[in-house]
C-alpha positions in Angstrom: -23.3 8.4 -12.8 -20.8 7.1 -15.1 -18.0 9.6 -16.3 -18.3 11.3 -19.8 -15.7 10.9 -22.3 -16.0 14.2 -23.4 -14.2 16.5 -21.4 -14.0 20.7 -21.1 -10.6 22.6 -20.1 -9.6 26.0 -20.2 -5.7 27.0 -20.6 -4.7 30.5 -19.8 -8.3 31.8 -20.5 -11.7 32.7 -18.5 -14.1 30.9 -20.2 -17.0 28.8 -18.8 -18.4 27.0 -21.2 -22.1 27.1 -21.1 -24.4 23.8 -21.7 -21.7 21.0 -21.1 -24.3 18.3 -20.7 -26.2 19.6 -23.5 -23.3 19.6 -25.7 -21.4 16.5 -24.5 -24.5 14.5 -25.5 -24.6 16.3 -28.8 -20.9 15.4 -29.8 -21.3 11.5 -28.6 -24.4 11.8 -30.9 -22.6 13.1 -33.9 -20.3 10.5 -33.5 -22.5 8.1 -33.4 -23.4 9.1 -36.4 -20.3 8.8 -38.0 -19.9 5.1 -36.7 -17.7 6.4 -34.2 -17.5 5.6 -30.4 -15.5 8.5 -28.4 -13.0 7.2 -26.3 -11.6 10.5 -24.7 -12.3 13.7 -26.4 -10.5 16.7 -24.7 -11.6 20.0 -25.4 -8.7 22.8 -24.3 -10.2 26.4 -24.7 -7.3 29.0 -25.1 -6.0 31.8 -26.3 -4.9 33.1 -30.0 -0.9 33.2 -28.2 -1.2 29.8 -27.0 -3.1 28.0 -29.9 -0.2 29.9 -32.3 2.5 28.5 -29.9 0.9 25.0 -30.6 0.5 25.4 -34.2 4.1 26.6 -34.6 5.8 24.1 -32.2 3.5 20.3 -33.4 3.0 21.8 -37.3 5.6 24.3 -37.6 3.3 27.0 -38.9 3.4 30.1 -37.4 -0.1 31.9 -37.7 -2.7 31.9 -35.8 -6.0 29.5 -36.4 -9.1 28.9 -34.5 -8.4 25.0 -34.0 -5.9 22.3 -33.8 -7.0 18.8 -33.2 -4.7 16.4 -32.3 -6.1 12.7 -32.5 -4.9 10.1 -29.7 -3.4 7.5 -32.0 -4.3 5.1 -29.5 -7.9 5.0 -30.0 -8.3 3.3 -34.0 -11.5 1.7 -35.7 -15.0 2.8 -34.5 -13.2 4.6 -31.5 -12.1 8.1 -31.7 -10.7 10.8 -29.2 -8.2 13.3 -29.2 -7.3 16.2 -28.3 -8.7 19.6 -29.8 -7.6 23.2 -28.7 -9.9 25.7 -29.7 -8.8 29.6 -29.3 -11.6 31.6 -27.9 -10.3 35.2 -29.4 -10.3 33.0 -33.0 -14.2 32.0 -32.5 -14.9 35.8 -31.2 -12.9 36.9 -34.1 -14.6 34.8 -36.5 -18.3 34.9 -35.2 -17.7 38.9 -36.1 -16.8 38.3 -39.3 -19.3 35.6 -40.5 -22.1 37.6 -38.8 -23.1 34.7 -36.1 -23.0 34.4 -32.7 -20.0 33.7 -30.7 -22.0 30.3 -29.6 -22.4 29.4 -32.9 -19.4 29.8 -34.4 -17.9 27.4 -31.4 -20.2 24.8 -31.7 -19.4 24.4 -35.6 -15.7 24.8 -34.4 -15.7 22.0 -31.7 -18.4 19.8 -34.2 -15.6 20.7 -37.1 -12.5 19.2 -34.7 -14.6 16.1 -33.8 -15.2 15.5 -37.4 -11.5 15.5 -38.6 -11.2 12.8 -35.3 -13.7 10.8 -37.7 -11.6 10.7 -40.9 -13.1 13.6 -42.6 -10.6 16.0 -44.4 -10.4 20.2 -45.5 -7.8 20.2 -47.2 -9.3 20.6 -50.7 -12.1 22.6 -51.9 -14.6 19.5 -52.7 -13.3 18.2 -49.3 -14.2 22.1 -47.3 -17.5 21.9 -48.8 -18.1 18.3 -47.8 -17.0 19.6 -44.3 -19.2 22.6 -44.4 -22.5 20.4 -44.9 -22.0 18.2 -42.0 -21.4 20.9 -40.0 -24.7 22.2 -40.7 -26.5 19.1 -40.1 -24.7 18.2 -37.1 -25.8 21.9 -36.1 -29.2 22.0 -37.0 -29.6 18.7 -34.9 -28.3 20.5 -31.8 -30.7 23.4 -32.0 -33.6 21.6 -33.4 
């Protein structure tokens, strides 16, 4: 069996993720649909300490976030990879506070990384909104 370019890590954390062929076919799916071919996706589940370590040392901004996705600069055109560290205690945090399961709030989070790996943006409003619809699709195409 050929290996998958998506790949699952944890970093200072016990998580299992749950589903990984499920999901690696999902996120080769999605982008496909965005014309995109993954070259090596790396997904590093951590904690709030280490993701804010990250976020202050590569960005210089020191708070805490749910994701940082660092793209391999490498991999141009229809191929896209990278790097994306999620923090577990984040998703927890934020499944509370949106009212949705902790497994839904990571899959929109790891869907949400791969998407910025395909050229889409969140740093406006217009541009958030945009986001927040293909998250939903991509979603609904994974429970559906």
């Amino acid at each position: 069996m050929p290996e998958s370019p998506v790949n699952f890590f944890s970093e200072g954390v016990n998580f299992i993720l749950k589903d990984k062929t499920l999901l690696r076919s999902w996120l080769i799916q999605c982008a496909f649909a965005e014309k995109k071919k993954i070259g090596t996706l790396n997904y590093i589940f951590c904690s709030d300490i280490h993701l804010k370590k990250i976020n202050n040392r590569y960005l210089n901004h020191n708070y805490f976030t749910d994701i940082i996705t660092f793209p391999d600069t490498e991999q141009t055109g229809k191929l896209t990879g990278g790097d994306i560290f999620i923090s577990i205690e984040r998703v927890k945090e934020n499944a509370r506070a949106y009212n949705v399961t902790f497994t839904e709030e990571l899959h929109r989070v790891m869907v949400h990384g791969l998407l910025h790996l395909c050229g889409h943006e969140d740093k406006t409003v217009q541009h958030q909104k945009r986001m927040r619809k293909l998250e939903d699709f991509y979603l609904e195409r994974l429970t559906s």
